[in-house]
DRENMI-406896 format. One record per residue: x, y, z of N, C-alpha, C in turn; residue number from 1. Coordinates in steps of 0.2 Angstrom, whole numbers, plus 5000, padded with zeros to 4 digits. Layout:
<fimis>
- nx/ny/nz/cax/cay/caz/cx/cy/cz/pos
- X/Y/Z/X/Y/Z/X/Y/Z/NUM
...
</fimis>
This chain:
<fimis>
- nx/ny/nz/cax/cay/caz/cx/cy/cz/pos
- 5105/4853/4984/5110/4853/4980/5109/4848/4974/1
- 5111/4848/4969/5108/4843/4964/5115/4842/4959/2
- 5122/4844/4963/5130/4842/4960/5129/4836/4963/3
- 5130/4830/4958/5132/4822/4960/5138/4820/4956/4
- 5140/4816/4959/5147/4810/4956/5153/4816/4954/5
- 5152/4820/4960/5159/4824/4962/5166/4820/4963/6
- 5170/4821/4961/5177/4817/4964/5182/4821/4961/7
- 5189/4822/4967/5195/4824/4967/5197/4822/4962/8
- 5199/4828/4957/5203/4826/4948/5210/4826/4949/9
- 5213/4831/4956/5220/4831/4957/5221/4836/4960/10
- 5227/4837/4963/5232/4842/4967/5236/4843/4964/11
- 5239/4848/4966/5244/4852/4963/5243/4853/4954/12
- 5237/4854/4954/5236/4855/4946/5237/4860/4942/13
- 5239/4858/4937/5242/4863/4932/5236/4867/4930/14
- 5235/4873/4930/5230/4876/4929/5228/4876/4920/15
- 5233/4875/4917/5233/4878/4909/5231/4868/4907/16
- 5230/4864/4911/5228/4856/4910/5218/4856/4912/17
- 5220/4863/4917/5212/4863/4921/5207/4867/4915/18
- 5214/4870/4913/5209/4877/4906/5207/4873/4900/19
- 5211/4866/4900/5209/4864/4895/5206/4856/4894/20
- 5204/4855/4900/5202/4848/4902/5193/4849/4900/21
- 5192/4842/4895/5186/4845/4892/5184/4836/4888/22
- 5185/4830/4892/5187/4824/4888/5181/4823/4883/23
- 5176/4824/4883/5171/4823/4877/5174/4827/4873/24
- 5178/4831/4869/5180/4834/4865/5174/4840/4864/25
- 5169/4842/4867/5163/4845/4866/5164/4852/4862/26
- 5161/4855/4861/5161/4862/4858/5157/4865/4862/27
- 5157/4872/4864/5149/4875/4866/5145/4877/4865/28
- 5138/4875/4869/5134/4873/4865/5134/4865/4865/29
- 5137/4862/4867/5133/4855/4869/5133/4852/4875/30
- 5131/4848/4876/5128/4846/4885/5135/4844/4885/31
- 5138/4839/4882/5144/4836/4886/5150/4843/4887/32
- 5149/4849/4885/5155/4852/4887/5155/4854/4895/33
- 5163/4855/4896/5164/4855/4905/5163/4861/4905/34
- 5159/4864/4911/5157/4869/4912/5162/4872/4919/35
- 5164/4877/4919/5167/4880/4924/5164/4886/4927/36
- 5165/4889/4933/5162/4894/4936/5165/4899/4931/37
- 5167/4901/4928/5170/4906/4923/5167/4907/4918/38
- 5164/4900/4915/5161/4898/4911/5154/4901/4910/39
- 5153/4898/4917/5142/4900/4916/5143/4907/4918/40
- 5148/4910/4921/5146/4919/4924/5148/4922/4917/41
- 5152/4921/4912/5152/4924/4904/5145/4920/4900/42
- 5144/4913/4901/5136/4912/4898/5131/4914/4899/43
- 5131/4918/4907/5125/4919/4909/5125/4929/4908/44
- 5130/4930/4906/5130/4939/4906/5128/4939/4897/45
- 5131/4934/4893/5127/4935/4887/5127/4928/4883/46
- 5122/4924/4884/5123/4920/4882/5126/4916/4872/47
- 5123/4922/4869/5124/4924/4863/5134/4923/4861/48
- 5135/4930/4864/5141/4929/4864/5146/4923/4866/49
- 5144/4921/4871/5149/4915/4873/5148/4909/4868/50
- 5143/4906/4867/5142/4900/4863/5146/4903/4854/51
- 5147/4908/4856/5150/4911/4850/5157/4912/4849/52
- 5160/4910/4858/5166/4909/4858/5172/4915/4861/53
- 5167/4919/4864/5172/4925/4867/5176/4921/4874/54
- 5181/4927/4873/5187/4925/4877/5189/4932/4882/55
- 5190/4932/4889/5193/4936/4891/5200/4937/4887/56
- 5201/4945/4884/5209/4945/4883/5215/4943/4889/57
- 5217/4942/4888/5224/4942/4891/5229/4947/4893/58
- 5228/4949/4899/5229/4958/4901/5235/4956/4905/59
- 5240/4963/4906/5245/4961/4912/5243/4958/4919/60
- 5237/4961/4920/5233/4957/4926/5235/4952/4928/61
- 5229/4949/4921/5229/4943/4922/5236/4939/4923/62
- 5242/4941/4918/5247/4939/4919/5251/4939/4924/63
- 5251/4946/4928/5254/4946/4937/5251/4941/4938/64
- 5247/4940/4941/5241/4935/4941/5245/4928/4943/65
- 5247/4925/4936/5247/4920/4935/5253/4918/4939/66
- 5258/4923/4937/5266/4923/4939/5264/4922/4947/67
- 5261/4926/4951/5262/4926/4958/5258/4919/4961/68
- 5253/4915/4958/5250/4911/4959/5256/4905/4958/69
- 5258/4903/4954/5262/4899/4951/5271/4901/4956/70
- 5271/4906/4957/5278/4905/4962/5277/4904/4968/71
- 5271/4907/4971/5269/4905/4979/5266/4898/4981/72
- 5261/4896/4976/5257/4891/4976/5259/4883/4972/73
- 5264/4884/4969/5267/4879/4965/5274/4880/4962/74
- 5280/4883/4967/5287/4884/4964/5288/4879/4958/75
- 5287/4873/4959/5292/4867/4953/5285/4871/4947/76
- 5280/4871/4946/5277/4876/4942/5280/4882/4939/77
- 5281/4886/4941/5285/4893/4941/5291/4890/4936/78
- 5295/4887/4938/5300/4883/4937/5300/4881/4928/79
- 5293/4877/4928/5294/4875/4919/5291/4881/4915/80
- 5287/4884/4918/5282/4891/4915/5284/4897/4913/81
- 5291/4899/4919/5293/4904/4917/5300/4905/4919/82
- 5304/4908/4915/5311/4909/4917/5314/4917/4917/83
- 5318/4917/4922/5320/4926/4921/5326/4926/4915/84
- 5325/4933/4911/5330/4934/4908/5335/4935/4911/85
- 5341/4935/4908/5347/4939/4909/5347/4944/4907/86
- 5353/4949/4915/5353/4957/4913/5359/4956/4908/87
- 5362/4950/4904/5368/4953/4900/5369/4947/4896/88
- 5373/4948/4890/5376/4941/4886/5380/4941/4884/89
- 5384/4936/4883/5390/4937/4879/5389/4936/4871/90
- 5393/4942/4868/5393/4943/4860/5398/4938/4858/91
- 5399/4939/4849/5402/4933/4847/5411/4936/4848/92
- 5413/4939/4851/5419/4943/4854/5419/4940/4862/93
- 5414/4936/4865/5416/4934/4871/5415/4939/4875/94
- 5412/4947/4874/5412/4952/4877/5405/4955/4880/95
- 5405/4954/4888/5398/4955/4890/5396/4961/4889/96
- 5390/4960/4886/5384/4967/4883/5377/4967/4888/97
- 5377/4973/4888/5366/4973/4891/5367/4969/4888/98
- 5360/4966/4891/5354/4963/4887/5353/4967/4881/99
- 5351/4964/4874/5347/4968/4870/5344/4963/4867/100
- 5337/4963/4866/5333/4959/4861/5335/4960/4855/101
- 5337/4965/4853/5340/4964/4846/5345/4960/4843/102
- 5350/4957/4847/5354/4956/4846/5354/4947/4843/103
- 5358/4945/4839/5355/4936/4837/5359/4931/4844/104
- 5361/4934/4849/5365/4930/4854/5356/4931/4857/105
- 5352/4937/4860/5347/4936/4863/5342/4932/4859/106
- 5339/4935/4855/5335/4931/4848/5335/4925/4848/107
- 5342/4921/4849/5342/4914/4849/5340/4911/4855/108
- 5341/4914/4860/5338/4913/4868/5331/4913/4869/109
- 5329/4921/4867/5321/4920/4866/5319/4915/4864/110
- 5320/4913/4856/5318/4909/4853/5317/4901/4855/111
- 5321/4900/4860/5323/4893/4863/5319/4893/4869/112
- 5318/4898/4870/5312/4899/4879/5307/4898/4874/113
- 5304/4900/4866/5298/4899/4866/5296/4895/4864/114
- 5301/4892/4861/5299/4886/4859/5297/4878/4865/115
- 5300/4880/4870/5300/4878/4876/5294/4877/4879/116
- 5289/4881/4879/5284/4886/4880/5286/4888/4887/117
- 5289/4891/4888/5290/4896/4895/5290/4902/4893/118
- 5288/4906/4897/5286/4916/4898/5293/4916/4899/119
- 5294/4921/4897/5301/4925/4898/5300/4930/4904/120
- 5302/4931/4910/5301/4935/4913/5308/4941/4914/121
- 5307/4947/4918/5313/4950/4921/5317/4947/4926/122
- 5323/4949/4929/5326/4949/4933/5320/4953/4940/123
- 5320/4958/4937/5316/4963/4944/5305/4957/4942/124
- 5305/4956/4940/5296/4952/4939/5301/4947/4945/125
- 5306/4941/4945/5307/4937/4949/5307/4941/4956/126
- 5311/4947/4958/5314/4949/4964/5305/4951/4967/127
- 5300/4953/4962/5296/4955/4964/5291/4949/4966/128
- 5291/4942/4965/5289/4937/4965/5293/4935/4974/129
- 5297/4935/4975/5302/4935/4982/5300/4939/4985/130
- 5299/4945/4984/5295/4952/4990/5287/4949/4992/131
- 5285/4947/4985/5277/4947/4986/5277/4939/4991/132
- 5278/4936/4988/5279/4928/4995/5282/4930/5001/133
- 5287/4935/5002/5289/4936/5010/5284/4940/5014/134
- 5280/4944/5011/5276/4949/5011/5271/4944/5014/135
- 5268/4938/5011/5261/4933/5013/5264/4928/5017/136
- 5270/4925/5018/5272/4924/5024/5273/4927/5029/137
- 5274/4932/5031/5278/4937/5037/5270/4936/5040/138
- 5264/4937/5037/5258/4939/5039/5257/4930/5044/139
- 5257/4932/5050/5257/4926/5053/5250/4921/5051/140
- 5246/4921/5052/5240/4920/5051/5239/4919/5042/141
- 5240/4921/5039/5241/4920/5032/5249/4914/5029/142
- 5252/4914/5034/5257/4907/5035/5256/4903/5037/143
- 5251/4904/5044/5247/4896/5046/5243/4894/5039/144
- 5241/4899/5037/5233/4897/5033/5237/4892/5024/145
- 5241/4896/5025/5245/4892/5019/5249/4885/5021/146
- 5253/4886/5025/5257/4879/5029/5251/4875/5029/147
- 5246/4873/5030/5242/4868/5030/5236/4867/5025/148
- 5240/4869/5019/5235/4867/5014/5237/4863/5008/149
- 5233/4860/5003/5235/4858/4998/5232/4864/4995/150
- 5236/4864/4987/5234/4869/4984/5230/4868/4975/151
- 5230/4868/4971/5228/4867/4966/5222/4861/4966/152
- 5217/4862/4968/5213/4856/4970/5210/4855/4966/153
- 5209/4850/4959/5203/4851/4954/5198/4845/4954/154
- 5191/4846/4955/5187/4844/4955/5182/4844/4948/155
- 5177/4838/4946/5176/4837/4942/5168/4834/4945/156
- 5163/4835/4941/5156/4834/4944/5152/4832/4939/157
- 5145/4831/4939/5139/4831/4936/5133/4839/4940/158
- 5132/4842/4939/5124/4845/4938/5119/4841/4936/159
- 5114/4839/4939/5108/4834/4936/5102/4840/4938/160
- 5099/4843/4932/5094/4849/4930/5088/4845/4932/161
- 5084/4848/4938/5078/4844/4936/5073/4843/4933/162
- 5072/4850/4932/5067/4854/4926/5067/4852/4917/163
- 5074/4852/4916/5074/4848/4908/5078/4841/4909/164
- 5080/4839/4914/5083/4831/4915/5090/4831/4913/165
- 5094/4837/4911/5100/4837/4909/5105/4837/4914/166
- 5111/4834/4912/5116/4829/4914/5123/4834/4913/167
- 5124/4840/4917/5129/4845/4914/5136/4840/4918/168
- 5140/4843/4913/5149/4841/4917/5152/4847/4921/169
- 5152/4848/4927/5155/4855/4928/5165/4852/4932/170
- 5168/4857/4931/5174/4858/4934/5176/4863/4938/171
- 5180/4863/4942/5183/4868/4946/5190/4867/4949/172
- 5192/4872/4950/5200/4872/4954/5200/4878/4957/173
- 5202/4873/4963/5201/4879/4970/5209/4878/4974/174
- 5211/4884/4974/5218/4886/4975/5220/4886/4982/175
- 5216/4883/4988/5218/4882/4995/5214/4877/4999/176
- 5216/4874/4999/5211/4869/5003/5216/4866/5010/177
- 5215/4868/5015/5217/4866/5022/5213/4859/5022/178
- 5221/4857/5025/5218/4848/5028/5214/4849/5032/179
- 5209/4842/5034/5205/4841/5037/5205/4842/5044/180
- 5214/4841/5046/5213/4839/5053/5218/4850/5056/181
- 5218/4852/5053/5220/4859/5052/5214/4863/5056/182
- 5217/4868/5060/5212/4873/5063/5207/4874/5056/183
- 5209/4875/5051/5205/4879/5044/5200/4874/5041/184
- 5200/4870/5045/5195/4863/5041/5190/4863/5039/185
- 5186/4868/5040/5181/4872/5038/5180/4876/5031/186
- 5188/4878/5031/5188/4883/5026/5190/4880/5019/187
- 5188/4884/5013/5194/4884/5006/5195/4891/5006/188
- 5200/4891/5001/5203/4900/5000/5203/4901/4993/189
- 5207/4906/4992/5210/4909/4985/5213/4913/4987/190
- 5218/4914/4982/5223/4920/4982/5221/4925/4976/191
- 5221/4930/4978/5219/4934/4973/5225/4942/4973/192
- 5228/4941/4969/5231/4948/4967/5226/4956/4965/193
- 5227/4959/4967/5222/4965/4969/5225/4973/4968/194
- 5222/4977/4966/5223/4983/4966/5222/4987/4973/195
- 5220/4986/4978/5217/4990/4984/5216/4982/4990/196
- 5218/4981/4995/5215/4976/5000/5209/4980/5005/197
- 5209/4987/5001/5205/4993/5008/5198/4990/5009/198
- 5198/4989/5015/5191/4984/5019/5186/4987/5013/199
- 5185/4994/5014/5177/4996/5011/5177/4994/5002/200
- 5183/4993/5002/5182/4993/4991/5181/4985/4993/201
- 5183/4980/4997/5184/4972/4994/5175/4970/4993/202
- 5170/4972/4997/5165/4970/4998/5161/4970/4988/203
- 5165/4978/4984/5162/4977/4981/5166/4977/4973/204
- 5174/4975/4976/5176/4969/4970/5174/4964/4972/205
- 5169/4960/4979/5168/4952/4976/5162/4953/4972/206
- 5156/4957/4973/5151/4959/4967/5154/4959/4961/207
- 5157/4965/4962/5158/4964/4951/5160/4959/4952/208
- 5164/4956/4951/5168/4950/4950/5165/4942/4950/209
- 5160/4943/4955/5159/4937/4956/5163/4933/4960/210
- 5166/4933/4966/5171/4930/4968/5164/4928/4973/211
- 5159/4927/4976/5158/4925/4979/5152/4920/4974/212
- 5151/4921/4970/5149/4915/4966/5154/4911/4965/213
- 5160/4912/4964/5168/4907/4965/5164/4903/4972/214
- 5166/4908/4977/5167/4903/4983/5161/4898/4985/215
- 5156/4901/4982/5149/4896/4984/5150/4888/4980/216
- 5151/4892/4975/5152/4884/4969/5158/4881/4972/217
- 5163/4882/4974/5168/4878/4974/5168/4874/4983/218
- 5164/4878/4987/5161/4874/4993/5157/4870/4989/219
- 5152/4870/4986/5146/4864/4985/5150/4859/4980/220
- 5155/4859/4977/5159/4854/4973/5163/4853/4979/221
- 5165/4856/4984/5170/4848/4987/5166/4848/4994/222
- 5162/4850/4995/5157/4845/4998/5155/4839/4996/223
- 5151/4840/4988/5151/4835/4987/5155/4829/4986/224
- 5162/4832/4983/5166/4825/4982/5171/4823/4988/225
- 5168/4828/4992/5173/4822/5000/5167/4820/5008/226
- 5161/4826/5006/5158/4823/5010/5159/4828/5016/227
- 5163/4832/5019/5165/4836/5021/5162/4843/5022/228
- 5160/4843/5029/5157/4851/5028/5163/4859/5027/229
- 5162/4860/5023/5166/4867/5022/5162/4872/5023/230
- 5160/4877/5026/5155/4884/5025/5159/4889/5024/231
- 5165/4892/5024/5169/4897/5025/5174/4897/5019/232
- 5174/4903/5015/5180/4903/5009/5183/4911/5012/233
- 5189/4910/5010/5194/4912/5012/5198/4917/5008/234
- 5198/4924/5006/5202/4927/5003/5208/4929/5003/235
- 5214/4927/5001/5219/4928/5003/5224/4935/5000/236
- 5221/4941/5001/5223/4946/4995/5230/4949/4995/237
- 5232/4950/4992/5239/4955/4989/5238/4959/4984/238
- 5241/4965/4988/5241/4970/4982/5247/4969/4976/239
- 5247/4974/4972/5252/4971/4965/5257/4976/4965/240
- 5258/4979/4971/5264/4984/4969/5267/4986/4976/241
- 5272/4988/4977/5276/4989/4984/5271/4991/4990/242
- 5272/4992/4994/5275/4984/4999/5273/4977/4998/243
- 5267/4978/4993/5263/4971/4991/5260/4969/4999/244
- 5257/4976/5002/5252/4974/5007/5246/4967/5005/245
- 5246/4965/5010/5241/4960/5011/5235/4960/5015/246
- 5230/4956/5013/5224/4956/5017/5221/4952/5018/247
- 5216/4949/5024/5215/4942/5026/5205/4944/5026/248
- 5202/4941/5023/5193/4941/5021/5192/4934/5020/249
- 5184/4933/5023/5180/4928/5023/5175/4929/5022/250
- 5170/4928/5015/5164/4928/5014/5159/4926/5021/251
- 5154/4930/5019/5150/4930/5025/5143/4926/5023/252
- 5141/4924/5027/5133/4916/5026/5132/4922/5020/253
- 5127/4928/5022/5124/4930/5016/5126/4931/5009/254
- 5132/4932/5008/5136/4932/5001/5136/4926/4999/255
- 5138/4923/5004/5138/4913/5002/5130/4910/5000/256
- 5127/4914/5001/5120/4910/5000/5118/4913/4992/257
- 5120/4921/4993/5119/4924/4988/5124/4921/4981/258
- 5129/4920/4980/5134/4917/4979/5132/4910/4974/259
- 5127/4905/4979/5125/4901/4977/5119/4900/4973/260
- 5114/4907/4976/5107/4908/4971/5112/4910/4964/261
- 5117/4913/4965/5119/4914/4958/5119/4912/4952/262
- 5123/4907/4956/5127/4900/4950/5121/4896/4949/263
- 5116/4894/4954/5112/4890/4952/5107/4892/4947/264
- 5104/4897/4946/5101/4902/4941/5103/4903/4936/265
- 5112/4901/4935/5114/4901/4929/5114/4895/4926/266
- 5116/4890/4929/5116/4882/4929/5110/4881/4928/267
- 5104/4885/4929/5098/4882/4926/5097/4885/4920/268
- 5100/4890/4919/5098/4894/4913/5101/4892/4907/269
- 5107/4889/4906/5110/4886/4903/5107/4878/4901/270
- 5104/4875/4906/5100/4871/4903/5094/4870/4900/271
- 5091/4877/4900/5085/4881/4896/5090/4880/4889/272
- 5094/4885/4888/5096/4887/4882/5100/4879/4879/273
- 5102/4873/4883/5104/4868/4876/5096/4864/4878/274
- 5091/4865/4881/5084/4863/4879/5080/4865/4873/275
- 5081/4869/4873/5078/4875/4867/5082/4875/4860/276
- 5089/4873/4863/5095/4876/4857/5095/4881/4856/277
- 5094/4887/4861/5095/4894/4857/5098/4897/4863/278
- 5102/4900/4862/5106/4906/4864/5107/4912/4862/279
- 5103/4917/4866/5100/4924/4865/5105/4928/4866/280
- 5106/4935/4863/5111/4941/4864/5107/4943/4869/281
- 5109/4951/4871/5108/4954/4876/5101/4956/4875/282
- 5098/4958/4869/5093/4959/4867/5089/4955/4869/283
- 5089/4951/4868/5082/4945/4867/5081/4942/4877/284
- 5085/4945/4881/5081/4943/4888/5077/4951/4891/285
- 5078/4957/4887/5076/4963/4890/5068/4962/4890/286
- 5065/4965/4897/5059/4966/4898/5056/4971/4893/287
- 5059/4978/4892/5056/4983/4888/5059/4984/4880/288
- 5056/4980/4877/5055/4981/4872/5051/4983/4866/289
- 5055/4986/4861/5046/4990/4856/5050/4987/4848/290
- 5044/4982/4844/5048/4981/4838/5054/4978/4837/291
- 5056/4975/4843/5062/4971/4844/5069/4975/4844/292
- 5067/4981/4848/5073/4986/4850/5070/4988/4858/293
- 5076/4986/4862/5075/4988/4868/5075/4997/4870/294
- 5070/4994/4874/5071/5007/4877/5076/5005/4881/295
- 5077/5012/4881/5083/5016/4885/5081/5022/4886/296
- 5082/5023/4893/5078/5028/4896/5084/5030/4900/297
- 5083/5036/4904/5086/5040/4907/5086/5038/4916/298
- 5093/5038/4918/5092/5038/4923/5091/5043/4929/299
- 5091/5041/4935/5083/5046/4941/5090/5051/4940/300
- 5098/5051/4940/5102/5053/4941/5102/5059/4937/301
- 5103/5057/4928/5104/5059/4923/5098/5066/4923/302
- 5093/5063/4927/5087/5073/4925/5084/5074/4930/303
- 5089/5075/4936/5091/5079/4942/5091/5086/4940/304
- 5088/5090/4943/5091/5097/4940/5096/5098/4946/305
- 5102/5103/4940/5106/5105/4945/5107/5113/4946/306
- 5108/5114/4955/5108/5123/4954/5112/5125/4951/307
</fimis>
């Protein structure tokens, strides 16, 4: 492992302080910027684009997402982040109406949550916020595993490259860490909100996704800054819509090891490309190219004869 001068940035961390904690004020594309797991897995799928500043959009997803993280994981969060609407207001008659956005009593309210910067939520997003936490508590074993955690872990580190001598900054925030002296002492976790917990689909949303490069990185980050063996990461799943079933998964050695060839491959790739200064589109790492245009050929699938 070649992570040094790892150390504990904080608990209970604000995630939107973790998205944008960056103290060298760097851009990317220079060595001092803080690299995050999120970071190298969009640098390493195109490194052109990222140094160029793409963004995942912001989809409802992500936003259940956040909501359900933030009520389970950090209520006094929840609390300044987001507020539910009202189902009704009083007009300038003193006479209770729906809700309506259009009206200047709601408009003025909007306006005062945005400036606030709080999410506006529904009545029924809260209720549904309350089913989905009773739903991860009832789950006995997923109520031990939370009762004895801290949550919002953020960590902060060096990479020392030994092929070009470079000196990256990386960060992480890992969403469950059970105390030391806890059955789970072994483990970190994550919650993850999810379309399906069905055993046979989870193996291969942690591939696409990369959830098992999450979990490798964020074991080798707080190993190193507490010294502490952890080998075990923890999925705490929920699905996103009634019952708001749940599901209890542990990356296994060989994911974990794959996980870590990952990140590391990126981590080194990344310091190729601020060695060089160049960051290449999708084009410029293809094996098969003619004149500076990649083939594209047909898959075994595509010219299959069919009866």
């Amino acid at each position: 492992m070649t992570i040094k001068n790892a150390s504990i940035e904080g608990v209970q961390t604000d995630p939107e302080f973790y998205h944008n904690y960056n103290p060298g004020a760097s851009h990317r594309g220079s060595k001092d910027y803080v690299m995050s797991r999120s970071d190298l897995m969009e640098f390493n799928h195109c490194p052109h684009r990222w140094v160029g500043g793409y963004h995942k959009k912001k989809t409802d997803a992500l936003g259940y997402g956040a909501m359900i993280d933030a009520f389970v994981l950090d209520y006094d969060r929840f609390e300044i982040k987001f507020v539910a609407r009202p189902n009704k207001y009083l007009n300038d008659k003193d006479e209770e109406k729906k809700w309506n956005n259009n009206s200047n009593t709601c408009k003025a309210w909007n306006a005062v949550q945005a400036k606030s910067g709080k999410t506006v939520i529904s009545t029924s997003d809260f209720d549904v916020c309350m089913d989905a936490q009773k739903a991860l508590l009832d789950d006995e074993i997923i109520n031990s595993f939370l009762e004895s955690s801290d949550y919002q872990v953020m960590i902060v580190a060096e990479w020392h490259d030994e092929k070009t001598g470079l000196v990256i900054p990386l960060k992480c925030l890992i969403d469950i860490v059970p105390k030391k002296d806890s059955q789970f002492k072994h483990y970190l976790g994550d919650l993850k909100t999810c379309r399906t917990a069905c055993l046979g689909q989870w193996a291969r949303e942690v591939f696409n996704y990369g959830y098992h490069i999450q979990g490798a990185f964020y074991l080798d980050m707080y190993e190193s800054a507490t010294g502490e063996v952890r080998n075990c990461f923890a999925h705490v799943l929920q699905e996103s819509y009634e019952p708001f079933e749940v599901g209890r998964r542990g990356l296994d050695e060989e994911f974990i090891e794959l996980g870590a060839q990952k990140y590391t491959e990126a981590i080194e790739k990344y310091c190729e490309c601020l060695k060089s200064k160049t960051f290449g589109g999708y084009d410029d790492y293809s094996l098969l190219s003619f004149d500076g245009f990649t083939s594209t050929g047909p898959e075994a699938w595509m010219i299959t004869k069919q009866d």
